[in-house]
C-alpha positions, -999 to +999 in steps of 0.1 A: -145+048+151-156+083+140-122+096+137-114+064+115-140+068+090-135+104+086-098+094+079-110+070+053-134+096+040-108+123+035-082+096+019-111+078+001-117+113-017-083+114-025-083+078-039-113+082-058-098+110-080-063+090-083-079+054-098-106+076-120-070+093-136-051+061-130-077+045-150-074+067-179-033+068-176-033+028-174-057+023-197-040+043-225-003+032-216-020-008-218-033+000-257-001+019-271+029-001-249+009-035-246+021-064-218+055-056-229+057-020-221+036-022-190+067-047-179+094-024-191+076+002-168+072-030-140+109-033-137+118+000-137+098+010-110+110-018-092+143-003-094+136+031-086+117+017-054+146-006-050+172+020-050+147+048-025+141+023+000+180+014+006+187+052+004+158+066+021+168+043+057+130+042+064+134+072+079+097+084+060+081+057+084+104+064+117+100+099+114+062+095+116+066+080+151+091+103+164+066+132+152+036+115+160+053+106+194+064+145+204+031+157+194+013+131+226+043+145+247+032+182+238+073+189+230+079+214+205+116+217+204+112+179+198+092+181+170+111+209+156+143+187+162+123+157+144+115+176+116+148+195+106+166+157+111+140+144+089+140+168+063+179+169+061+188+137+061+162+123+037+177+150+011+213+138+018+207+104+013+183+114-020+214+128-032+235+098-026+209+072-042+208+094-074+247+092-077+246+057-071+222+050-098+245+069-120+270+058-110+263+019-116+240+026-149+252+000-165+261-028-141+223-026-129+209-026-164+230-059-170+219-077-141+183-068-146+178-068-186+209-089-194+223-065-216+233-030-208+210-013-233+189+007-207+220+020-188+208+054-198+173+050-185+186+033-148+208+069-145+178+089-151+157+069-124+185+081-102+167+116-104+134+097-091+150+082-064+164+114-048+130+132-054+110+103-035+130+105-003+125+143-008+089+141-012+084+108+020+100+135+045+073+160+035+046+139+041+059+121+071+061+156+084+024+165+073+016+130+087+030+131+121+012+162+125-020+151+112-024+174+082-047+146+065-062+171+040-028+186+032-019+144+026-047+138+006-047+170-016-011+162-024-018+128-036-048+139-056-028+167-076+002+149-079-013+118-094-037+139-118-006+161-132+019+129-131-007+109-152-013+139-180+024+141-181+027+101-188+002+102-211+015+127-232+050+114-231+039+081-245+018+096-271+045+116-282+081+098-278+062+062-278+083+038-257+109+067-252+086+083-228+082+054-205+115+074-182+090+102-172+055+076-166+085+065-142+101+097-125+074+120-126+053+108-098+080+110-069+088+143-084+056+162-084+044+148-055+079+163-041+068+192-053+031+197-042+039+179-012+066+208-004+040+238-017+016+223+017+045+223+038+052+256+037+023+268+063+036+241+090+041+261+124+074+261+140+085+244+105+126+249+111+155+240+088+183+244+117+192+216+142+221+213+161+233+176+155+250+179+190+219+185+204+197+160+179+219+130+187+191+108+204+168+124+177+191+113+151+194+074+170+161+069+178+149+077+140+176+057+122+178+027+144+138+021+137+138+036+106+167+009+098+142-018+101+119-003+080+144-002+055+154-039+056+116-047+057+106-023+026+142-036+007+125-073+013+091-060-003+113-046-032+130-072-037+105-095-035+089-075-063+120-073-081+124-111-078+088-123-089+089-099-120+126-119-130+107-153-122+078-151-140+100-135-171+122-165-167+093-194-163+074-175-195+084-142-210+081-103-204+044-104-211+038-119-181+054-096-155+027-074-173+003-096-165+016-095-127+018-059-125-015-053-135-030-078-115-008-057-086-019-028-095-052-030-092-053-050-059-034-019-046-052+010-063-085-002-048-074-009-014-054+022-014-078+041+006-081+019+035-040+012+036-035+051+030-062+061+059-041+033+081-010+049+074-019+086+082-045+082+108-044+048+123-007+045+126+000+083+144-031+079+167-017+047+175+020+061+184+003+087+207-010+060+228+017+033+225+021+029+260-017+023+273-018-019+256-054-016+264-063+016+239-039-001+216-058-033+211-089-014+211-079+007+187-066-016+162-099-040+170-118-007+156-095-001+124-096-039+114-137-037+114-141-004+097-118-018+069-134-048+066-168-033+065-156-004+038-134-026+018-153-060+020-181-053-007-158-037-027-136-069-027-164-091-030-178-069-065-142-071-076-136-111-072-171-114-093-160-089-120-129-096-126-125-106-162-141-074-169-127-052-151-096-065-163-106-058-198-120-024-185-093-013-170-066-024-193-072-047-227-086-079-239-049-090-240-042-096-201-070-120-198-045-144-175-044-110-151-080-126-144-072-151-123-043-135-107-065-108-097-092-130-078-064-152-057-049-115-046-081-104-035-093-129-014-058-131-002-062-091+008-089-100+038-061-112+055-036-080+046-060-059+057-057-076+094-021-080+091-014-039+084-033-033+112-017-055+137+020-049+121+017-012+137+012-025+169+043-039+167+062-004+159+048+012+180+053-009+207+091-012+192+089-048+187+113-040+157+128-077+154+094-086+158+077-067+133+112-079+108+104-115+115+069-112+101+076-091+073+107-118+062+080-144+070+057-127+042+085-126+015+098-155+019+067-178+020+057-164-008+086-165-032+091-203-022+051-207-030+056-186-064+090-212-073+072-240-063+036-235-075+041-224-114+047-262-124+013-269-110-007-233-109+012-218-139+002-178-140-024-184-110+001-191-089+015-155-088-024-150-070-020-182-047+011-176-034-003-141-022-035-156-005-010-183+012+014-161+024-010-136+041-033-165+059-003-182+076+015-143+084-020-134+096-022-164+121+018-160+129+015-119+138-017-123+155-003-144+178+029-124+183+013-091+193-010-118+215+023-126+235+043-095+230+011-068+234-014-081+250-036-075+220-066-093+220-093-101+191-135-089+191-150-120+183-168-099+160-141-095+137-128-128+136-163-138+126-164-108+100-133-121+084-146-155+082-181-150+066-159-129+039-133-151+029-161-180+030-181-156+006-150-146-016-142-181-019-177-194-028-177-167-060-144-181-066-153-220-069-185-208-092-160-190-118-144-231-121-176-244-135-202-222-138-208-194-166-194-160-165-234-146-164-245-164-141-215-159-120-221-122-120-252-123-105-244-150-079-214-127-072-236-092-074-263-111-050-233-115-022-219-083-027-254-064-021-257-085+006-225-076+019-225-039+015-262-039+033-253-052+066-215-029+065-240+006+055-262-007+088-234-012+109-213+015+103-247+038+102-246+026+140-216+047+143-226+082+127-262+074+127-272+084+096-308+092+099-333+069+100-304+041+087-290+044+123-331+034+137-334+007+112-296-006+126-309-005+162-344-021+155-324-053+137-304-059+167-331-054+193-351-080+173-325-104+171-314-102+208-354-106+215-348-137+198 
């Protein structure tokens, strides 16, 4: 539990600094580009992460395993093998995507804007797309060897250089400089990524692919369902942008992405913590089911405790933050926001058991709950916007992640042996019932008085997580006052 909440320390750092400049960046871009720009920059995104995730083979999230995995067996020619595969055929297959999306400028630009007038911008993407399979090998590699700080340092000076670069495109070339908000990301965090990955011991560029060839097989064939999983969440994206654009207009795929954006950006820190701690750790000990479900009992209550009040604050605030965060104009991001957050108690347990399931290599598995997600919640988008209109984009979220929370957890129940702390089950529950109470006030109650309702929970809230986590690193006399509370209540 230590280990975890360092992780989420050291990546929480790291977050901090990227939604205090993503704040400014967005901000900004909302004022000068309005709904309509942040959609343009929606869809092309959703291209360029279209494009990397069919090119890239998931070899980013196999090649964590296989690291991760040669690192528990104490091999170094395996992890030198890993590593050299990884890097070499994530910049082949870079190299491919950007010719594609050259290639096919204009037939993609068709199909996605209905006329071919951003050909121009889809071929420059192509750049982006080569430089974020570049930049996932890097920190797979940093990642498999657990070189958080490296991780974290390269997300904070990416996303600080990226967001002055966006923000001086725009102000300069207006819409014109909407290409590099797009493609600089994926190519300074190639960059930075690659300065920290220069002091990596026994860091080789030479394989024999003779010699690699189980290397090679054993990284595609998982990493191939990661790809079909990550092209699902694409397109999914991809999908709900063109179905909202078609039920109402461009403005509202803005309204979407915002309401996206910010479920992500402040839950990053947990998912990001999952994905370079949790998930490696959890490859190491893949074969011990016991540790496993411990493990992932431990990661699913320290991210409940750090991310509940934060969800809670967030449900209550929304309109403003909203406003804060981007302009009075996406006031319908409002209520998208609030169904996506209560929805994200139930992501946060369904992360953390969809790793058991790669690491066990439950691959079809672990596809069958991700196709599960997508699915149930484009048919709820399709469905619910005669009868939920804009909401519904929230809704559908919530609904699709309580029903793929109760399907996983009983797959890994049957297929790992994973078991639940009552604990957490109960944690979850007094959270979604308090996330849902602040919800049902904002229907008839005003804003005001909702705040402090909402402020009253989350206080509440983020007292008893700072007493039980100080029950873990015993933070001075927190840690007695923790102790004293439960000795008490088992008195009684």
């Amino acid at each position: 539990m230590k280990r975890i909440l360092k992780a989420s320390r050291i990546m929480g750092s790291s977050t901090a600094i990227s939604i205090f400049t993503g704040i400014i960046k967005t901000k900004l871009l909302a004022i000068w580009l309005g709904p309509q720009g942040i959609g343009l920059i929606a869809m092309l995104q959703t291209l360029q992460n279209t494009a990397s995730t069919v090119t890239g083979m998931g070899l980013a999230n196999s090649g964590v395993r296989q690291i991760a995995a040669s690192q528990g067996e104490n091999s170094d020619d395996l992890r030198e093998q890993s590593q050299a595969v990884l890097w070499w055929i994530s910049l082949l297959l870079g190299v491919v995507g950007f010719g594609c999306m050259a290639l096919f400028s204009k037939t993609i630009s068709r199909i996605s804007f209905g006329n071919g007038e951003f050909a121009f911008a889809v071929a420059v993407i192509g750049v982006g797309v080569w430089a974020t399979n570049v930049a996932g090998a890097h920190i797979a590699i940093l990642n498999g060897t657990h070189r958080l700080k490296e991780i974290a340092k390269s997300n904070v000076l990416s996303g600080v250089i990226s967001a002055v670069i966006a923000i001086i495109a725009v102000w300069s070339w207006d819409t014109s400089g909407i290409i590099a908000v797009v493609i600089g990301p994926p190519l300074i965090l190639m960059a930075v990524s690659g300065w920290y990955l220069r002091n990596t011991k026994h860091l080789i560029f030479r394989f024999s692919l003779l010699d690699s060839t189980s290397v090679v097989n054993s990284m595609i064939s998982l990493g191939f369902v990661f790809m079909l999983t990550a092209l699902m969440g694409a397109v999914m994206q991809y999908l709900t942008r063109a179905i909202l654009i078609y039920s109402f207009d461009i403005s509202a795929a803005g309204f979407f992405q915002s309401a996206w954006t910010i479920t992500m950006l402040y839950l990053g820190f947990i998912l990001k913590a999952m994905e370079t701690d949790y998930y490696p750790r959890l490859a190491e000990v893949s074969e011990n089911k016991q540790a496993v479900s411990e493990m992932a009992n431990q990661q699913v209550e320290a991210s409940f405790l750090l991310a509940g009040p934060v969800i809670l604050g967030m449900i209550t605030l929304a309109p403003n933050v909203t406003a804060l965060l981007y302009s009075k104009e996406f006031f319908e991001t409002a209520e998208i926001l609030r169904w996506q957050l209560l929805g994200c108690f139930f992501k946060l347990a369904t992360h953390a058991l969809g790793y058991i399931l790669i690491v066990s290599r439950k691959n079809r598995w672990f596809f069958i709950t991700e196709s599960y997600w997508n699915i149930v919640y484009l048919l709820s988008l399709w469905f619910g916007i005669p009868y939920w209109g804009m909401g519904s984009a929230g809704i559908s979220f919530l609904i699709a992640y309580l029903t793929s929370f109760l399907l996983i957890s009983w797959i890994v129940g049957r297929k790992a042996e994973f078991t639940w702390h009552r604990a957490n089950l109960c944690l979850l529950l007094i959270f979604v019932c308090s996330g849902s109470v602040i919800m049902s006030l904002h229907s008839f109650m005003n804003h005001k008085y909702v705040v402090f309702f909402g402020l009253v929970f989350t206080i509440i809230a983020s007292c008893y997580s700072v007493l039980r986590l100080s029950e873990v690193i015993y933070i001075g006399n927190l840690g007695k006052l923790s102790r004293l509370i439960r000795f008490l209540s088992k008195k009684d």
